[in-house]
N, C-alpha and C positions, 0 to 999 in steps of 0.2 A: 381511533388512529387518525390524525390530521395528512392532508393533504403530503406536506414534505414528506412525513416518517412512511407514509404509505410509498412513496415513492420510492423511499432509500430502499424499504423492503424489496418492495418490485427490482429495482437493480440491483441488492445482494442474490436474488433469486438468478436472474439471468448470469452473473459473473458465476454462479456455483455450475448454472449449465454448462457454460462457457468452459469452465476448466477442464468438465469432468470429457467437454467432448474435444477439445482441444488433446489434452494426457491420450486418450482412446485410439484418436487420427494420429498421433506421435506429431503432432505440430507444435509449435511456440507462441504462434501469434495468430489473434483473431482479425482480421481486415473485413468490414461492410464496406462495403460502397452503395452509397443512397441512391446510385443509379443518374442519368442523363439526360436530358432534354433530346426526343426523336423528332425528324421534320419530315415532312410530306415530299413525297416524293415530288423532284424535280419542283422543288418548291424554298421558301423561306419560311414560311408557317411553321410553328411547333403542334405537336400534339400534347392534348394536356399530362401533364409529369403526374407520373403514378411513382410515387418512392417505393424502395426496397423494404419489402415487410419485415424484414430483419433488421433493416435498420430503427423504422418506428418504432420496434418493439424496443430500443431502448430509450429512445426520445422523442415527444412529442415538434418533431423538426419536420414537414411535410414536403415543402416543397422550395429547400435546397439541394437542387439538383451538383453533382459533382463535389459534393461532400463525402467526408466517409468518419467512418469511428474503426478507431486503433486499439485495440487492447492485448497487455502482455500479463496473463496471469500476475498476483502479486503485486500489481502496478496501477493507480490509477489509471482511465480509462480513457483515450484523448478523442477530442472530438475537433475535425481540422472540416472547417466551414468556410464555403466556396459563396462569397459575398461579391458580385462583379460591378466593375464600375458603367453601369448600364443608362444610357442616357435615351437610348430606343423603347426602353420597357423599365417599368417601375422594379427595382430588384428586390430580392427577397429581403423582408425585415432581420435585423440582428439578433442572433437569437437571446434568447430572456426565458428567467423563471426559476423559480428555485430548484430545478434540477440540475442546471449547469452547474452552482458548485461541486458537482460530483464527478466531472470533467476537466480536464487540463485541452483548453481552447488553443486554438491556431487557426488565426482567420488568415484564407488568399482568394487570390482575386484571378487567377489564371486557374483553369483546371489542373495543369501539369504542376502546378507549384503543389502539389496536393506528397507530389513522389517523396518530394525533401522532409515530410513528415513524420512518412511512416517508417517501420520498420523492416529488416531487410525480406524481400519477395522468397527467400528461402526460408523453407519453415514456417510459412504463413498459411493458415486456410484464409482463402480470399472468395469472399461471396458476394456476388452479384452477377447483374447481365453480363454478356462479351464484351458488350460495346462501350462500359464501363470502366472497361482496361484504362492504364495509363505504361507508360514505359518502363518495362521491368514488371508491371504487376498486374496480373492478366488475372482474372479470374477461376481458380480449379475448383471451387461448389465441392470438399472432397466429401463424396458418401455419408463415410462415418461421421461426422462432424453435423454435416445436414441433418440425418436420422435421429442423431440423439437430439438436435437444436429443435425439431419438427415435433417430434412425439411430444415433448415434454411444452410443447407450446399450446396443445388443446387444454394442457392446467392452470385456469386462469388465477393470476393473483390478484389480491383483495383493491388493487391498486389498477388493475386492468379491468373487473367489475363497476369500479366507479363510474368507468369512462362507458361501459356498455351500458347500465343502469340511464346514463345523462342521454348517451343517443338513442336508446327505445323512447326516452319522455321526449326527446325531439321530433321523432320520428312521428309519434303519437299525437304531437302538435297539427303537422301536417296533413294526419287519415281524418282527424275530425274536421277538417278544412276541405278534404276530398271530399269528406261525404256530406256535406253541407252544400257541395257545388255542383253534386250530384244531383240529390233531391230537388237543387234549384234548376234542372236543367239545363246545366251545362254541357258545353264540348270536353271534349277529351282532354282537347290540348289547355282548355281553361280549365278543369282541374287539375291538370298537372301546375298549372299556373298558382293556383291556390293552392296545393301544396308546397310550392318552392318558400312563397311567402310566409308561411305559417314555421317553416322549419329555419328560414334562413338561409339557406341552402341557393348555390346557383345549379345547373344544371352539370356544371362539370367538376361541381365539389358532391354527390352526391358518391353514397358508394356504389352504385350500377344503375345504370338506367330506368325511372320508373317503370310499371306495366301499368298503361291506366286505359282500360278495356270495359267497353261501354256495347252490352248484349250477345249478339254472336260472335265480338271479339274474344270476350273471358274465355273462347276454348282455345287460341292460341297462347301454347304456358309460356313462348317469351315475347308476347307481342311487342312489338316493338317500334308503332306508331304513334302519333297523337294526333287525329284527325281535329281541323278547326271547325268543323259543319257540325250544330248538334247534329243527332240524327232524329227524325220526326218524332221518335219515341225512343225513352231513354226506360226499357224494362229492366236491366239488370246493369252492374257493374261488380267490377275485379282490379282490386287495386294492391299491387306487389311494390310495393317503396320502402327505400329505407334512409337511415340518415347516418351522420357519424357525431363522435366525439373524437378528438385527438388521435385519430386515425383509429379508432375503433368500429366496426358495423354496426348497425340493428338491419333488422332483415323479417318484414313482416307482411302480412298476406289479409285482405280482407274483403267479403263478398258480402254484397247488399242485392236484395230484391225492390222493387217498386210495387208490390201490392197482390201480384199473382200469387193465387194460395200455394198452388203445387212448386211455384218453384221459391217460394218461403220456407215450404216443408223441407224442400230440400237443402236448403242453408241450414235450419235450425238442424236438422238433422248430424251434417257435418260437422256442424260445432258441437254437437256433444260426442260426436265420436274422435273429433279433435281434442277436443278436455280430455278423456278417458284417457288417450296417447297420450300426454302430456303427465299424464300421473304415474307412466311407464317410466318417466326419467329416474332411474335408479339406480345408484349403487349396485357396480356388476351383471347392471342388464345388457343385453346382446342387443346392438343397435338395430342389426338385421333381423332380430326376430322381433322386433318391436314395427318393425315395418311391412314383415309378414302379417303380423296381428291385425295392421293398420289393414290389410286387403281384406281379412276375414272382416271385419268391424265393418268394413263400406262396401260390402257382400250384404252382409245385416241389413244395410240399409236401401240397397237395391230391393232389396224383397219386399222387406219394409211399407216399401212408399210404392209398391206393385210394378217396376218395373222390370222384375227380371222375376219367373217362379220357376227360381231355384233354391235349393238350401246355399247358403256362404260357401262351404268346406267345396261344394261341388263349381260352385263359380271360380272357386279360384284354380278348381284344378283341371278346369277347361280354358283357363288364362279368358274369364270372360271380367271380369275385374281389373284386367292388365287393360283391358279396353277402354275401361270411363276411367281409370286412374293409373296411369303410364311413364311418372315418373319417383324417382323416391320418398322415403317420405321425409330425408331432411339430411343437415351435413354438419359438421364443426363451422363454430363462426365465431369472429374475433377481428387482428387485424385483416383477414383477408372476408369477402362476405363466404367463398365457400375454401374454407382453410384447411390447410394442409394435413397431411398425414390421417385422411380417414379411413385410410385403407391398414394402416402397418402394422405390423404384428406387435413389435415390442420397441422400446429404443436401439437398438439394434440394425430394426430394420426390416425384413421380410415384408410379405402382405397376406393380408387376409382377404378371399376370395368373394364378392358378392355370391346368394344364392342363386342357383342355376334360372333362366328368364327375368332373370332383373337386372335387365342391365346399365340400368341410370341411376340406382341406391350408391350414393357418393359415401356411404358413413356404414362400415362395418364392424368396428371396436366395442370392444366395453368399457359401458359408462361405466364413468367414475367422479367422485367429488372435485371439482371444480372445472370442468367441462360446461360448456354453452352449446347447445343442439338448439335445432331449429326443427319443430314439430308442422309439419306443412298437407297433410292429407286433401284429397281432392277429387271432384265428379266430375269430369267433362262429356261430351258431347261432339266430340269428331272425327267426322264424315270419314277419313280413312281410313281410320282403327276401327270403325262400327261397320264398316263396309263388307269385309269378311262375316262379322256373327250373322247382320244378312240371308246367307248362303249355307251357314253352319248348321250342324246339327242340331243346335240348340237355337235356331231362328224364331222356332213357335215356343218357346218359353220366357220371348223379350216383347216387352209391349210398344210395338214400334208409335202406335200412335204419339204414346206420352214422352217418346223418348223423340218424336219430331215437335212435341208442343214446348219440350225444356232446351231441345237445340236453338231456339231462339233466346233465349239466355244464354247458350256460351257453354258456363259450368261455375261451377263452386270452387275455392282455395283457402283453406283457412290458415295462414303459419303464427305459429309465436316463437319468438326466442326462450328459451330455456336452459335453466343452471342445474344442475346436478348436486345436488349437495349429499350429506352423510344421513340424510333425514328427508322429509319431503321434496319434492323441486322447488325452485325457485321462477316461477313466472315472470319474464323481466316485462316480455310484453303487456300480460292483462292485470300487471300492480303497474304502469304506466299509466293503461286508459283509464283506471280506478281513478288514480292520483289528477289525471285532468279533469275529473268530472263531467 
């Protein structure tokens, strides 16, 4: 299937959404709004424009702020594009591409000229932020309409794959640049630098902030520096980056050593109990039991590598495993990097409860084919969550020594992006790094 026919696909899929949650909510009319340019307070500065994920989900339009898309069941689809005549700031390109002809266009040039487009504010679900309003049409988000639009977005189409496939191979551009600037001894903030370069990417086109953590940093899971001083020795790195395509994420995770055996041992180790989790992506699997699994498997390897003598089943159920690995092990990814509705019961609506002490497992659903999970399992090493076992009953079954000779590393992070199919997963991430050689 070529590029257009993929596309039409993809938006007869979203119109059949559209109807069924539109008829549901008893509405007539769909109204996005691509959302607004925000300013700094007591300021003239904008912050960078994050569009409406519901709006990109039907067209690759980023960043035309105070645009929106119109649709009436039955009706083509209109797309009323806010093009200003800006002589202070370069304004946004006209848009292009073969998916416009699937659109009935109306370009203005004031945001309020946007009113005289659309269809009347009753009977409308109208989605977007508050501040998105315009006169008469204020945003009501209604439930039913979100719930059905949300669930049925973790299904990705063969047309929104593409776009995920092209940004893991970007993405992948980047880590081999990271770790190239690694090995060469670089700063923090010069590998982040090399990865911008290699992807393309500016710093505020990324989808979230790199982490790019260099030894006892890897144990802060959002660090969120980039120190420009190497540091006199560069033993470990952790690097969380991702890239996009057409407003799609990748969202990927990877931990290098510099030579130290035991904390080699403890990468390789990681990454194979990372693969195994990743062969969990299945048809009908329970997300959160997949993530429970993930605690017994990196219990395995506490034992394993001698730092904790305990059996697995018994680490977990003294949450001594909630200690070196504290958050979940992964979430729906798509337009958004951690995307919506990993909690819901059904299209409908409801939730599904994370397992009791877990309270950062963002993805509790069951898999199903065409879902994108991100498999992300991890060791760390910090000082406030180890600071209890300590004192605990189970203090002389932890080998504090090795567990002070690997905190100088940080910790381990391994994610890859993953697809769901009706048969084996689909690795988007490690058929990337394949593909760059």
């Amino acid at each position: 299937m070529n590029d257009a026919a993929s596309y039409r696909a993809h938006l007869d899929t979203l119109l059949q959404r559209a109807d069924t949650a539109l008829a549901r909510g008893g509405f007539e009319h769909l109204l996005i709004a691509a959302g607004v340019e925000k300013y700094h307070f007591l300021d003239d500065r904008p912050y960078p424009f994050q569009v409406n994920p519901h709006f990109k989900a039907w067209l690759p339009l980023l960043q035309h702020p105070h645009s929106w898309i119109a649709y009436t069941p039955g009706q083509r689809p209109r797309l009323i594009c806010h093009l200003p005549d800006d002589y202070w700031h370069l304004p946004p390109a006209p848009p292009a591409g073969e998916w416009l002809e699937h659109f009935e266009l109306r370009m203005i040039r004031a945001p309020a000229e946007a009113a005289a487009h659309l269809p009347p504010a009753a009977g409308s679900a109208i989605l977007g932020e508050a501040d998105a309003a315009l006169e008469g049409y204020v945003p009501n988000n209604p439930a039913g309409v979100l719930d059905h639009l949300h669930w049925h977005r973790a299904y990705k189409t063969p047309y929104e794959l593409v776009r995920m496939r092209a940004a893991s191979a970007r993405a992948v551009r980047g880590h081999r640049a990271a770790e190239r600037a690694f090995r060469a001894g670089e700063s923090e903030l010069g590998i982040h630098r090399a990865y911008l370069a290699a992807t393309g990417h500016g710093d505020l086109d990324l989808p979230y902030g790199n982490i790019v953590a260099l030894n006892e940093h890897g144990a802060v899971l959002h660090y969120q520096h980039q120190e420009a001083q190497a540091p006199a020795e560069s033993r470990a790195f952790l690097i969380d980056a991702g890239a996009t395509c057409d407003g799609y994420a990748a969202d990927i995770t990877r931990s290098y050593g510099n030579g130290d055996a035991a904390f080699e041992a403890l990468v390789a180790a990681v990454d194979v109990v990372q693969r195994q989790l990743v062969e969990g992506v299945r048809d009908g699997v329970d997300y959160a039991q997949l993530h429970l699994q993930a605690h017994a498997l990196l219990g395995g390897v506490l034992q394993s590598l001698g730092l904790v003598r305990l059996a697995p089943d018994a680490m977990v159920a003294a949450g001594i495993t909630a200690a070196f690995f504290p958050h979940g092990l992964g979430h729906l990814l798509g337009l958004q990097v951690h995307d919506v509705a990993g909690f819901q019961r059904d299209e409908r609506g409801g939730r599904i409860e994370r397992p009791p002490g877990h309270p950062f497992l963002r993805l509790t659903r069951r898999l199903a084919p065409g879902m994108v999970v991100t498999i992300e399992p991890g060791i760390y090493f910090i000082d406030s969550l180890l600071a209890p076992l300590r004192t605990g009953p189970h203090a002389a079954a932890i080998d504090w020594r090795a567990i002070e000779h690997l905190a100088r590393f940080g910790g381990v992070r391994i994610e890859d992006d993953v697809l769901c199919t009706d048969a084996a997963p689909e690795n988007l991430t490690r058929n990337a790094f394949a593909g760059a050689g």
